[in-house]
ROLUMFI-457632 format. One record per residue (C-alpha): x, y, z; residue number from 1; residue in one letter. Coordinates in nm, 2 decimals. Layout:
N
+--------+--------+--------+-----+--------+
!   east !  north !     up ! num ! residu !
+--------+--------+--------+-----+--------+
!      X !      Y !      Z ! NUM !      a !
...
+--------+--------+--------+-----+--------+
This chain:
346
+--------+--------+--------+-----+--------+
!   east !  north !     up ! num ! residu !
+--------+--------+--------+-----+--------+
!  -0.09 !   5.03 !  -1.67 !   1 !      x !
!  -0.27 !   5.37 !  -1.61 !   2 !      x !
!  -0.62 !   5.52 !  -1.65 !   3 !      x !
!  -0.61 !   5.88 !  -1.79 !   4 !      x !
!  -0.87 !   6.10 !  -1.80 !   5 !      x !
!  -0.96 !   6.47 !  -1.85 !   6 !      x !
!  -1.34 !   6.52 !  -2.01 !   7 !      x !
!  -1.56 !   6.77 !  -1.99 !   8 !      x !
!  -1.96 !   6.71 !  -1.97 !   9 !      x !
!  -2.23 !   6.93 !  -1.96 !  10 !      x !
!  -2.64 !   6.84 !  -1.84 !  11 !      x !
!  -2.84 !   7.13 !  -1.82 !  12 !      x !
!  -2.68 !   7.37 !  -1.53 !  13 !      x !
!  -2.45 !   7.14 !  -1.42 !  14 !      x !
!  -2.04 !   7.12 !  -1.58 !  15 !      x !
!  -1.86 !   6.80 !  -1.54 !  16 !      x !
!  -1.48 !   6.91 !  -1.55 !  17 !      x !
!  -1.29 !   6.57 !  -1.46 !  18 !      x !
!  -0.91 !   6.53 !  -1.48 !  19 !      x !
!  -0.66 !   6.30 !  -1.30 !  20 !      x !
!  -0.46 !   5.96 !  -1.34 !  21 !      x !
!  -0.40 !   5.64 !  -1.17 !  22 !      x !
!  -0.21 !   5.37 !  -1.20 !  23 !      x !
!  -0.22 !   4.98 !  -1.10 !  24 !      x !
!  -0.40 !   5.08 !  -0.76 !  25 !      x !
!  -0.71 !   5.19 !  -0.60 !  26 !      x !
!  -0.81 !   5.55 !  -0.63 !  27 !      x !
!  -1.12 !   5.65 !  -0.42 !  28 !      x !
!  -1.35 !   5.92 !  -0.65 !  29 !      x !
!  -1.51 !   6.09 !  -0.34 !  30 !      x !
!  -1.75 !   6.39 !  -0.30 !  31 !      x !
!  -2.11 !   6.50 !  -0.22 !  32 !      x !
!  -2.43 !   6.34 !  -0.37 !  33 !      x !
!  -2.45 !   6.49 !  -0.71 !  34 !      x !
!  -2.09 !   6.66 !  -0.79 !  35 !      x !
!  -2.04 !   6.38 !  -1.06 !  36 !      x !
!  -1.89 !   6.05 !  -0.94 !  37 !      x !
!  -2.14 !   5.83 !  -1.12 !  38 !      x !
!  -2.12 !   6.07 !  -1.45 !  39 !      x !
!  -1.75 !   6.04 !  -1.44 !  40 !      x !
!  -1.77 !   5.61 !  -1.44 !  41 !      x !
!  -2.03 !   5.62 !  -1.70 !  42 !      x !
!  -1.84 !   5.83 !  -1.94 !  43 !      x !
!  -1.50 !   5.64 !  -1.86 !  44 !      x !
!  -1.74 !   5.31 !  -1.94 !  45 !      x !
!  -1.87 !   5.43 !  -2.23 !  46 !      x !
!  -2.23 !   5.46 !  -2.12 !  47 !      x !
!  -2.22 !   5.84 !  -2.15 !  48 !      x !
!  -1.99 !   6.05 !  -2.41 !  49 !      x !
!  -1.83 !   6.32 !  -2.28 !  50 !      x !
!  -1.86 !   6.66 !  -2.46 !  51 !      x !
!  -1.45 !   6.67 !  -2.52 !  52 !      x !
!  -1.18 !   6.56 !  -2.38 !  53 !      x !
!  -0.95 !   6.24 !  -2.37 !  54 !      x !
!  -0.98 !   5.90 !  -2.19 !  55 !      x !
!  -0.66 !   5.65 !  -2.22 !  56 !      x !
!  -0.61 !   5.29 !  -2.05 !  57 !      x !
!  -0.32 !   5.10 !  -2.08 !  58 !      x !
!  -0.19 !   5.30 !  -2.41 !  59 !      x !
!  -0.51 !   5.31 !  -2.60 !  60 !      x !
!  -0.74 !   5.60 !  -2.67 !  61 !      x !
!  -1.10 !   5.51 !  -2.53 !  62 !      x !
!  -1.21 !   5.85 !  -2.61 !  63 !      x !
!  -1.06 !   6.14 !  -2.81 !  64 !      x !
!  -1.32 !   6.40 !  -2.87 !  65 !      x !
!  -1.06 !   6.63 !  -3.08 !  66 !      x !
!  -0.95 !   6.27 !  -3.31 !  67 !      x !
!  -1.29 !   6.17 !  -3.34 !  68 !      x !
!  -1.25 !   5.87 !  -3.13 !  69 !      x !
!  -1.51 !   5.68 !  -2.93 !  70 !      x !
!  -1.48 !   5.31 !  -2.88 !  71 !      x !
!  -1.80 !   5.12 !  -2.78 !  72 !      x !
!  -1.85 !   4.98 !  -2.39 !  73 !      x !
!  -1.79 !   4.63 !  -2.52 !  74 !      x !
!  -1.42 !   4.73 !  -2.65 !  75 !      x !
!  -1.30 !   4.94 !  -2.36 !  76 !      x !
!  -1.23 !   4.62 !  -2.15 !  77 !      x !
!  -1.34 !   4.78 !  -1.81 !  78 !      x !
!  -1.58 !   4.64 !  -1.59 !  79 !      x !
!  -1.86 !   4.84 !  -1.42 !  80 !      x !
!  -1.98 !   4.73 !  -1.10 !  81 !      x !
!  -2.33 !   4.95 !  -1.06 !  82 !      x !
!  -2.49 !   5.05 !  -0.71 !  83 !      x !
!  -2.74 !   4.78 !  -0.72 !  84 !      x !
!  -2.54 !   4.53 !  -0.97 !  85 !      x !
!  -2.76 !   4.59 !  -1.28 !  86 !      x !
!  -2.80 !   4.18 !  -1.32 !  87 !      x !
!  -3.01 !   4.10 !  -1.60 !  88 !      x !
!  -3.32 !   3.97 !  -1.39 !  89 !      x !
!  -3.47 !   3.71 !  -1.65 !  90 !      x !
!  -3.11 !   3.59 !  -1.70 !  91 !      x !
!  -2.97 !   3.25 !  -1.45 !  92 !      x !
!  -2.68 !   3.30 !  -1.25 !  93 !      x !
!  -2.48 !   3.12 !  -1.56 !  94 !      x !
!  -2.69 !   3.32 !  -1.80 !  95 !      x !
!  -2.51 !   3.63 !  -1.62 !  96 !      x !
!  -2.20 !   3.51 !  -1.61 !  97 !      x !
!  -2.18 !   3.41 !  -1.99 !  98 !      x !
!  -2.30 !   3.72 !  -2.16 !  99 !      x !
!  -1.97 !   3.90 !  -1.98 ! 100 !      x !
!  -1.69 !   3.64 !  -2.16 ! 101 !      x !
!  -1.60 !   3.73 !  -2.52 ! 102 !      x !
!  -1.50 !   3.37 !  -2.60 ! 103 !      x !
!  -1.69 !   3.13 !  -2.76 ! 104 !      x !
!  -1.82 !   2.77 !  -2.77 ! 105 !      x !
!  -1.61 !   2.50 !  -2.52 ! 106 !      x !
!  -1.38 !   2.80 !  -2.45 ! 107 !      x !
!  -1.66 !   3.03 !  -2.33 ! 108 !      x !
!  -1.82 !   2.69 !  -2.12 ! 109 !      x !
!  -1.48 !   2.65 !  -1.93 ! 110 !      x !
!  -1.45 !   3.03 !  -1.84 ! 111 !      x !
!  -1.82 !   3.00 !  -1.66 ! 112 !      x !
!  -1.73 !   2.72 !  -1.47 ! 113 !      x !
!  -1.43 !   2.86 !  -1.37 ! 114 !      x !
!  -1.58 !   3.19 !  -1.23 ! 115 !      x !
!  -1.88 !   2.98 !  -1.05 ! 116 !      x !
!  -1.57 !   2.82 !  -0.86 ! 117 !      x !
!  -1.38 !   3.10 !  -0.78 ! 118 !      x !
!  -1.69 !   3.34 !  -0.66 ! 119 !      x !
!  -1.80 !   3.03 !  -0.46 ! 120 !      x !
!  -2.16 !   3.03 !  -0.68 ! 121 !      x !
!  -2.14 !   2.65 !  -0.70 ! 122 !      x !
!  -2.56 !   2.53 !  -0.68 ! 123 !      x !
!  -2.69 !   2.85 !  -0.78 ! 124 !      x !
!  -2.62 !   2.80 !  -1.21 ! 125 !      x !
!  -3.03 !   2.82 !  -1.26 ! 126 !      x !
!  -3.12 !   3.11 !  -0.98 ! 127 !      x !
!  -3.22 !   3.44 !  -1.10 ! 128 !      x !
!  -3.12 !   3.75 !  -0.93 ! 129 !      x !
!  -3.41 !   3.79 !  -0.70 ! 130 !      x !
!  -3.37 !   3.47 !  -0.57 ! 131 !      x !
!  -2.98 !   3.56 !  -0.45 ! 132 !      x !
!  -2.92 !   3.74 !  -0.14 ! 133 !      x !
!  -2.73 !   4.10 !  -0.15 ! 134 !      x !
!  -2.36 !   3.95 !  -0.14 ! 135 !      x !
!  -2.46 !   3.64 !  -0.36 ! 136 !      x !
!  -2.53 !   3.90 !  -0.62 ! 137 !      x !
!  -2.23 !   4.07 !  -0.53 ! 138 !      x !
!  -2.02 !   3.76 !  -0.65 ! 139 !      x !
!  -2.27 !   3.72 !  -0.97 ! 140 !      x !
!  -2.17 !   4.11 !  -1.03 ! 141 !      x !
!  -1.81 !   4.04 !  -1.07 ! 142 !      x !
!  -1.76 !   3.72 !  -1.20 ! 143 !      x !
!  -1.94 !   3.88 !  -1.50 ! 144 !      x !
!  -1.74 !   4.17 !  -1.48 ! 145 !      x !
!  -1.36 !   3.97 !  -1.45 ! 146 !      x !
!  -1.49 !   3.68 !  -1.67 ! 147 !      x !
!  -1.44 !   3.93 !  -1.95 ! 148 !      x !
!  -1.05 !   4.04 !  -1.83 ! 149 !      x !
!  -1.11 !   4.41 !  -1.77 ! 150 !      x !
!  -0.79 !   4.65 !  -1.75 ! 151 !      x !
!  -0.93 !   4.82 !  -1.55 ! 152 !      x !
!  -1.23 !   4.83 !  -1.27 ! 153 !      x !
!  -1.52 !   5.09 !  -1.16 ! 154 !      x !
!  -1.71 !   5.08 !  -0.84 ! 155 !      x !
!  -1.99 !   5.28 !  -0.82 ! 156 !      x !
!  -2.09 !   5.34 !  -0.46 ! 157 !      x !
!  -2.14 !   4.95 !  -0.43 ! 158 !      x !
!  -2.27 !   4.97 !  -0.05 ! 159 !      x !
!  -2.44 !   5.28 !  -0.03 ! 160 !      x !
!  -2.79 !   5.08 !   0.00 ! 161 !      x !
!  -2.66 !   4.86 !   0.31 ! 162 !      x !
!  -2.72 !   4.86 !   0.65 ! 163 !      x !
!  -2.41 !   4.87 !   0.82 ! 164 !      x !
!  -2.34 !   4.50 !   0.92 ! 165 !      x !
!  -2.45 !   4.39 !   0.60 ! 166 !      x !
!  -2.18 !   4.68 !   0.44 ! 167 !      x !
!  -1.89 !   4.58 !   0.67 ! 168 !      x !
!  -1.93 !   4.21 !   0.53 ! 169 !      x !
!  -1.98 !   4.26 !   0.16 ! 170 !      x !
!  -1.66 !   4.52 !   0.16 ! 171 !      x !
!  -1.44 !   4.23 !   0.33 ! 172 !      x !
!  -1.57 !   4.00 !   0.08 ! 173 !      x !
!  -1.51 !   4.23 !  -0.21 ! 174 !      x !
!  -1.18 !   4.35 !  -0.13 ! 175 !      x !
!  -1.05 !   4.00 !  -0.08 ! 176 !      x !
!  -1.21 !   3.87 !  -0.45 ! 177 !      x !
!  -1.04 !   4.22 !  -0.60 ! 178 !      x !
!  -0.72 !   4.16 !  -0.41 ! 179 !      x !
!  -0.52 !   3.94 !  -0.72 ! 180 !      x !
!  -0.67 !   4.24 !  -0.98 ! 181 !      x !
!  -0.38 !   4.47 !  -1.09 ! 182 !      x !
!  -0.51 !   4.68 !  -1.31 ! 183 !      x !
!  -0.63 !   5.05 !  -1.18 ! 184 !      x !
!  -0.92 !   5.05 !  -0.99 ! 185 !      x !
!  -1.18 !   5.35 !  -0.92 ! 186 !      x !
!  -1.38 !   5.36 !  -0.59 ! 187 !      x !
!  -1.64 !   5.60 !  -0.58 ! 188 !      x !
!  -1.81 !   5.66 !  -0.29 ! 189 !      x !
!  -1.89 !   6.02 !  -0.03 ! 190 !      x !
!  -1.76 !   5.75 !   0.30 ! 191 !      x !
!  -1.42 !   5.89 !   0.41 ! 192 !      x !
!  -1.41 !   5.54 !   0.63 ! 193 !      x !
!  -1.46 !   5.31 !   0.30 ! 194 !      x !
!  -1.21 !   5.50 !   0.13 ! 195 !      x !
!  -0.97 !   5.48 !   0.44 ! 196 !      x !
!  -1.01 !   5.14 !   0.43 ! 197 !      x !
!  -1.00 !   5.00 !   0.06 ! 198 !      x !
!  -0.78 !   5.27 !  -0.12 ! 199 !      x !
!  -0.45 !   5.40 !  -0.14 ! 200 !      x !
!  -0.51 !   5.77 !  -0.32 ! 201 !      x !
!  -0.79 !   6.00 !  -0.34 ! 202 !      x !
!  -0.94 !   6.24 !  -0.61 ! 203 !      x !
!  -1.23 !   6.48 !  -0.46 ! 204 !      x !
!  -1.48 !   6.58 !  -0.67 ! 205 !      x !
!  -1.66 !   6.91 !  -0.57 ! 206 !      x !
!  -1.94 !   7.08 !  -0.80 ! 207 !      x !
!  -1.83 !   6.87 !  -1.07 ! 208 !      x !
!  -1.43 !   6.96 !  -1.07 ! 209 !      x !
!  -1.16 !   6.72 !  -0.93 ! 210 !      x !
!  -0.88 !   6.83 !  -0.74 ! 211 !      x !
!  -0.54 !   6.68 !  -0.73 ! 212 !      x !
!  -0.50 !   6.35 !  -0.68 ! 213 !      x !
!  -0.33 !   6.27 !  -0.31 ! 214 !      x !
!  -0.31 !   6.02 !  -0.07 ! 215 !      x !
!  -0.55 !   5.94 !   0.18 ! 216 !      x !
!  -0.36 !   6.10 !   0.51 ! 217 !      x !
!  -0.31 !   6.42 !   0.35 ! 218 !      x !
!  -0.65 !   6.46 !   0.27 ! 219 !      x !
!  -0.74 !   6.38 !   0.64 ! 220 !      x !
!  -0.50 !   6.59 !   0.85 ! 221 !      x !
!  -0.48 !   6.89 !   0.58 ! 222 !      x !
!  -0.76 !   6.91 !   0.38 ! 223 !      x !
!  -0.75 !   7.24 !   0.15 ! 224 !      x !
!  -1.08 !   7.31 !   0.06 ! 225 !      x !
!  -1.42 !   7.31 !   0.24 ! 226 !      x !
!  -1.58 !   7.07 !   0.10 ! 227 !      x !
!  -1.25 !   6.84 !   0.15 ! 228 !      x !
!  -1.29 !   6.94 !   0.52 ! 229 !      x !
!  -1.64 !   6.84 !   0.53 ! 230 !      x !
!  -1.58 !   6.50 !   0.37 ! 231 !      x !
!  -1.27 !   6.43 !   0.62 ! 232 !      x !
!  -1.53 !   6.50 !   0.90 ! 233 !      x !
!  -1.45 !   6.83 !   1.04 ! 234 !      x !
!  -1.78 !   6.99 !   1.18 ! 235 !      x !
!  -1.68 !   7.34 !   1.22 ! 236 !      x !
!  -1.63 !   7.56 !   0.89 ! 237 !      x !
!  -1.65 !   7.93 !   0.96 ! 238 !      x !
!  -1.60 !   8.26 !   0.74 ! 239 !      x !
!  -1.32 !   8.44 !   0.91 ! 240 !      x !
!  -1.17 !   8.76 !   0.94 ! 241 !      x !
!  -0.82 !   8.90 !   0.99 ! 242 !      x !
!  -0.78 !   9.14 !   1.32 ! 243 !      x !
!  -0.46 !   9.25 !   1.50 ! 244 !      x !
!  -0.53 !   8.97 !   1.77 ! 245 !      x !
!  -0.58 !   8.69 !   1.49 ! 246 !      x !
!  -0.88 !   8.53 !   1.32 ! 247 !      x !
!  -1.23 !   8.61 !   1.46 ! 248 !      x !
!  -1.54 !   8.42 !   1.37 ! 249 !      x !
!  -1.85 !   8.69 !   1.33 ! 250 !      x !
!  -2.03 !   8.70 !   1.63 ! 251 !      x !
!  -1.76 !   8.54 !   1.83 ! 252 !      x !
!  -1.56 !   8.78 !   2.10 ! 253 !      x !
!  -1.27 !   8.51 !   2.08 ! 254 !      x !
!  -1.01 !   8.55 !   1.86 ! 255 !      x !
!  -0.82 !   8.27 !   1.73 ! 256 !      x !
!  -0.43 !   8.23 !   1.65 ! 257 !      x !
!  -0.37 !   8.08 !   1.26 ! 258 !      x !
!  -0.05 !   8.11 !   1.09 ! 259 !      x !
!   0.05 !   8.37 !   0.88 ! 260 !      x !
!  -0.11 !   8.17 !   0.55 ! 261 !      x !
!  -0.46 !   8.28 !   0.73 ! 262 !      x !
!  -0.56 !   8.53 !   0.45 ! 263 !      x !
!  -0.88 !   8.78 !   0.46 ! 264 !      x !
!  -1.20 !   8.55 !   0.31 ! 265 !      x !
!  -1.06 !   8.26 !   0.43 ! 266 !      x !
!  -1.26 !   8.00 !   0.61 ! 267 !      x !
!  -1.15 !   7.83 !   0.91 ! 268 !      x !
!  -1.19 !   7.48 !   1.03 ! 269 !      x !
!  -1.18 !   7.37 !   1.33 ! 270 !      x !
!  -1.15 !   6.97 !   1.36 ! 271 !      x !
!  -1.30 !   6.81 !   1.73 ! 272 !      x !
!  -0.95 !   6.75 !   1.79 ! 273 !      x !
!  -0.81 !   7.09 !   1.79 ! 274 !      x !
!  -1.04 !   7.14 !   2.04 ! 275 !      x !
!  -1.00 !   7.14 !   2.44 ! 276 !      x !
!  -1.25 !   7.17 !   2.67 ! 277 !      x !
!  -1.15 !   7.26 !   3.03 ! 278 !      x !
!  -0.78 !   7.25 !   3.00 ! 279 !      x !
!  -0.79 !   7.67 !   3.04 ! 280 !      x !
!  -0.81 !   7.92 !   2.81 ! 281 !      x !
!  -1.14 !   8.16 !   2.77 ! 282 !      x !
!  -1.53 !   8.10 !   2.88 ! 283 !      x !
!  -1.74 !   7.91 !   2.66 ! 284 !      x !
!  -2.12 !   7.83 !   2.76 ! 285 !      x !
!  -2.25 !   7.52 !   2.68 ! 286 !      x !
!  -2.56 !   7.55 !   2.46 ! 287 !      x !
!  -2.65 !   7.16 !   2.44 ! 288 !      x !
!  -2.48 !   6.79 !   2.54 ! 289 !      x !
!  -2.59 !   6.44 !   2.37 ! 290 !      x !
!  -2.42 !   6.10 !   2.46 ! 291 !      x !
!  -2.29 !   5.95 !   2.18 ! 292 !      x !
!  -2.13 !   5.62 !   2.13 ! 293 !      x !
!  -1.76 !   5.67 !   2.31 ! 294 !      x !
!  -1.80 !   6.03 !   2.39 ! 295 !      x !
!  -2.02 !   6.33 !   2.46 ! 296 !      x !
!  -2.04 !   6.55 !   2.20 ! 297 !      x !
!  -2.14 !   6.96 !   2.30 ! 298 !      x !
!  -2.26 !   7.22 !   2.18 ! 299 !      x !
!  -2.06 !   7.61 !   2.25 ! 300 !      x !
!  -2.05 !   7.97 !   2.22 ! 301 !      x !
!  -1.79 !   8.18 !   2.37 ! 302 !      x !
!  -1.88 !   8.46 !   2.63 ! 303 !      x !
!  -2.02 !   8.76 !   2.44 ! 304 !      x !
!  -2.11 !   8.60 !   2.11 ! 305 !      x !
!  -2.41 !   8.74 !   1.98 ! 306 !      x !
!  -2.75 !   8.57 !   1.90 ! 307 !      x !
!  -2.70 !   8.48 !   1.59 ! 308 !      x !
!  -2.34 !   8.35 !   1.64 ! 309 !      x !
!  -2.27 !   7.99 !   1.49 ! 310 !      x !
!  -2.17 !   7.74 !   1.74 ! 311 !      x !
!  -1.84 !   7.53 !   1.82 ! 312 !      x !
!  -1.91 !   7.18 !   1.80 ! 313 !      x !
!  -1.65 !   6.97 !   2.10 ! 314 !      x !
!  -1.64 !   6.57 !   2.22 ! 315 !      x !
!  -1.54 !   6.55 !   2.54 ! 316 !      x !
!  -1.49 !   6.17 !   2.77 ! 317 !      x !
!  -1.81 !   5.97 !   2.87 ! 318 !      x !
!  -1.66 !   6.08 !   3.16 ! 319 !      x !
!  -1.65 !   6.45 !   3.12 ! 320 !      x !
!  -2.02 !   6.52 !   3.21 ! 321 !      x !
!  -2.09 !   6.89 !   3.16 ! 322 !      x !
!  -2.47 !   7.08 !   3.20 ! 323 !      x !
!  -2.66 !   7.27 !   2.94 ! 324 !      x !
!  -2.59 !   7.66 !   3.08 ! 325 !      x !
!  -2.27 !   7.53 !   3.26 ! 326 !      x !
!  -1.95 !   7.79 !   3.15 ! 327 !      x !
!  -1.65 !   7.62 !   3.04 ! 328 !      x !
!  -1.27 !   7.70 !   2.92 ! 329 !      x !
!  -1.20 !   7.60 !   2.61 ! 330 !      x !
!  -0.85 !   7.66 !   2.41 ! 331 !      x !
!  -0.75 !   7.52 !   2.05 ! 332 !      x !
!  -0.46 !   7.35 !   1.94 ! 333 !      x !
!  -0.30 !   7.59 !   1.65 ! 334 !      x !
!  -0.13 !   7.29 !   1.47 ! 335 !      x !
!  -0.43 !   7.14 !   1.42 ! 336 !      x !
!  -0.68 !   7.49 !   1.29 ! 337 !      x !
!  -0.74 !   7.45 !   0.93 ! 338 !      x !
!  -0.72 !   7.76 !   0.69 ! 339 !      x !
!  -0.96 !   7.66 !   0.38 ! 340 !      x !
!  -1.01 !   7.81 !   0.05 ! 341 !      x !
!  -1.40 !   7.82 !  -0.05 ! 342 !      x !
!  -1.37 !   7.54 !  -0.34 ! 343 !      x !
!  -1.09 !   7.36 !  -0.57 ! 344 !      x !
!  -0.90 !   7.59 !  -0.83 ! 345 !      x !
!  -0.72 !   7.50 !  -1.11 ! 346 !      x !
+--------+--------+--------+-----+--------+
């Protein structure tokens, strides 16, 4: 079973251009607030219709702007699982439950029951949403949702409301209810660590265009564009130049080694790993120091760099204690430097 889609959506400025596939797993949607996750699940729901384009699960067309073809939410057979749940708040937990089965009369009765048992909402038939705590209408949220046998499954940033021990134990709970589902499943979300965690490929969305889809370690230890550098974690993203010594950073006297790929208007990244701090190499002031949890992260600029130069952001030990003002060596690991086009091209 697979989920195809390639649409095209326009509101006002902004261009939706979406285009991948996934099969029988979990593919995590991930990008910045406002590049077009949710737009790309409400289209593939139904809620939205794309300008053109093609949607297909499982064999059958779900929308075909060129063929005319645009099936209704209720006959796509894929469940939606909104931020906040989108329970119907004058409805029971039962009431909830009932309006997602497509069966009828003793049939439709057994279905219910079945769901309360398996999501665990046993004593809770006449509550109403507000009455539910966060992960009670968690469970409400997909019992609906599976009562009425998607083929496939969208999350839509289901934690991104949470604190973080209230996020930690509503992801365990969800992945372990979604763990017997089989058909493809989309995980939207701008965490890096809840995709790491829940999902086996990724497709990054960046100014509304998805790149290719990969797997999850690629994405982390060779991220291609800036944006994909940004969402793996990498701090340092710099405009670089190409001089006979290497790459050099405006406003920095240091020059860099990069491979031969390195090509004039690249940008550089530079992940805290690459990094060493006083293992030799050339003098680096430090410009600030804050304790973090594990480490100390710190603030540099290399010896000569001009006011205006951008800094180098390093972790050292809890151990390592450095001073604000204090001069330091500082040399990079090449194998880890990261040469970065601007944006994803198709």
């Amino acid at each position: 079973m697979s989920l195809r889609v390639e649409i095209e959506k326009r509101l006002g400025d902004f261009i939706l251009q979406a285009e991948f596939e996934t099969q029988e797993q979990t593919l995590a949607l991930l990008g910045a607030s406002g590049c077009g996750k949710s737009v790309t699940l409400k289209c593939i729901a139904g809620i939205m219709t794309p300008d053109k384009g093609r949607i297909e699960l499982d064999g059958q067309v779900l929308f075909d702007s060129g063929k005319g073809i645009n099936l209704p939410p209720q006959k796509r057979r894929v469940g939606y699982l909104f931020q906040q749940y989108a329970l119907f708040p004058n409805m029971t937990v039962v009431q909830n439950i009932r309006c997602g089965i497509r069966a009828r009369g003793a049939e439709r009765e057994r279905l219910v029951r079945e769901q309360m048992h398996r999501f665990r909402l046993e004593g809770l038939e006449k509550s109403y949403p507000a009455q539910l705590s966060g992960g009670q209408q968690q469970r409400v949220a997909l019992a609906r949702i599976l009562a009425g046998e998607p083929k496939a499954i969208l999350l839509d940033e289901p934690f991104s409301a949470l604190d973080s021990y209230l996020k930690w134990s509503l992801e365990a709970e969800l992945t372990q209810m979604l763990a017997n589902f089989t058909g493809p499943l989309v995980w939207v979300s701008h965490d890096l660590g809840e995709c790491w965690r829940n999902c086996r490929t990724v497709c990054v969305l960046e100014q509304g265009r998805t790149g290719p889809v990969t797997d999850l370690e690629t994405l982390v230890r060779h991220p291609a564009t800036v944006e994909q550098a940004r969402l793996a974690g990498c701090r340092n993203i710099y405009p670089v130049r190409q001089t006979p010594e290497g790459l050099r950073v405006p406003g920095w006297e240091a020059s860099l080694p990069l491979p031969d790929s390195a090509e004039a208007g690249s940008m550089l990244g530079i992940p805290a790993e690459a990094v060493r701090v006083g293992c030799g190499g050339t003098p680096w002031t430090v410009c600030r120091a804050v304790r973090d949890l594990g480490w100390t992260e710190v603030l540099l600029q290399p010896e000569g760099a001009t006011a205006d130069a951008p800094v180098l952001c390093a972790r050292l030990d809890p151990d390592q204690a450095v001073q604000v003002g204090e001069t330091v060596t500082v040399s990079f690991d090449p194998a880890r430097l990261l040469v970065l086009k601007e944006r994803t091209g198709r």
